[in-house]
N, C-alpha and C positions, 0 to 999 in steps of 0.2 A: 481454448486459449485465446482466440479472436474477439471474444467477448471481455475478456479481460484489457487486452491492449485498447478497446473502445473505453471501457470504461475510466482507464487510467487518462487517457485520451480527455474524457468530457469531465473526468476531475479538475483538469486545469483549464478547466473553461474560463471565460470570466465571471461567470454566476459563484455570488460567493458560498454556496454550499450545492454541492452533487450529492441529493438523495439517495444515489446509489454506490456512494463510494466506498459506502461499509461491504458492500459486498465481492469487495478485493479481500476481504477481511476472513469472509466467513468462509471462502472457496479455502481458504491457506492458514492451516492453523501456526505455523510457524510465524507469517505475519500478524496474525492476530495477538500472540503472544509480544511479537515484539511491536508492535502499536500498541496493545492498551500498558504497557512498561515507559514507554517513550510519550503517550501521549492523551492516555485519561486522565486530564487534568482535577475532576472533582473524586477521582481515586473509587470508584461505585461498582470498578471489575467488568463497564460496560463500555463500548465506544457512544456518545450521540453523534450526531451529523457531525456536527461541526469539529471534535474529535476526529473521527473516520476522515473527514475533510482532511484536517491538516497530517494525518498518517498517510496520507496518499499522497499527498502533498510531497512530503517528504520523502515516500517512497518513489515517486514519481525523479524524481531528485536525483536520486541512488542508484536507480536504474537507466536511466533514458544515457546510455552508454555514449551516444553520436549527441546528443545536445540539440535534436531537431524537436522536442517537443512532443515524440511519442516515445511510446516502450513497446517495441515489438517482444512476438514470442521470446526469443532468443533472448533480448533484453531482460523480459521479463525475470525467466528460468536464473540468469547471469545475478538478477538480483536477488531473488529468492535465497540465493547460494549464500549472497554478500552478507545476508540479514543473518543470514545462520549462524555463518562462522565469524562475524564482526560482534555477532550482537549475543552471542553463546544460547538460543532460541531452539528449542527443540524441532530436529529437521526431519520424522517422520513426514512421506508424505503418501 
């Protein structure tokens, strides 16, 4: 889970795309489900960068519960949940 909170972390870097934001994606299929719904824009069933970028983006959003800029575990899991049952996302996990 420490690896995730990094990664959500250096999503809101100021670089405009985190090459590895998609893999907030691949760990969580529930968020996967509900990012390429919300935010595959050319509709192809896949996230690109820039995609996966603003899904994190957004999830980063949803979760960062204290509004300091990260998502710890806790956070994390807190949004995971959100996605679920906000966004009717299958919550297998």
């Amino acid at each position: 889970m420490p690896v995730l909170v990094l990664l959500l972390a250096a999503a809101g870097a100021d670089a405009a795309v985190n090459p590895r934001a998609i893999e907030l994606f691949e760990r969580e299929p529930a968020l996967m489900q509900w990012a390429l719904r919300a935010h595959d824009r050319d509709g192809d069933g896949r996230l690109s960068q820039a995609e996966a970028q603003a899904a994190a983006d957004a999830f980063r959003s949803i979760a960062d519960g204290d509004g300091d800029g990260r998502v710890t575990p806790y956070e994390y899991a807190r949004g995971v949940e959100f996605v679920i049952a906000r966004y009717a996302v299958g919550g297998e996990r």
